[in-house]
N, C-alpha and C positions, 0 to 999 in steps of 0.2 A: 504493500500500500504506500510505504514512504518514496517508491521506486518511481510510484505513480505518479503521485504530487510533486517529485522534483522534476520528472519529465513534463508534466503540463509548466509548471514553472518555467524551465528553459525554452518550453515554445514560445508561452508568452514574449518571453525577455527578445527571442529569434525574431518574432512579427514583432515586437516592438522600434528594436533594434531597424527593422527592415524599412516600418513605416519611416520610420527620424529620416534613414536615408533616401529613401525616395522624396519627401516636402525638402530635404536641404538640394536634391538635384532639383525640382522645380523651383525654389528660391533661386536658385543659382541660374537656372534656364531665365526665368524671369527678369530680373537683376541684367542679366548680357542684351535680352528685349530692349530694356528701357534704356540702356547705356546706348545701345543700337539706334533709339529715338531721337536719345538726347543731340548724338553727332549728327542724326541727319537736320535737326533742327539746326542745330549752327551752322549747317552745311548750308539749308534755306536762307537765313540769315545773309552771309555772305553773299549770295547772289543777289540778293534784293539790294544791296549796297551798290553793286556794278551800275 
């Protein structure tokens, strides 16, 4: 029975562990988006100056 409970425990901790890293690669997917915006926005910027 103890065998049992530390096995569902280390899944838990497994699917936990798994979620964190998947929202940190979507932060991070995200974040490069918006970085990607930002430069085309000053990119716009510049041209509008010409």
């Amino acid at each position: 029975m103890a065998d049992l409970k530390k096995n569902l425990k280390l899944i838990k901790m497994q699917r936990r562990a798994q979620a964190l890293r998947e929202n940190l690669r979507k932060r991070k997917a995200q974040k490069m988006v918006r970085e990607e915006s930002k430069n085309e926005d000053t990119s716009d910027e510049t041209d509008n100056s010409k």
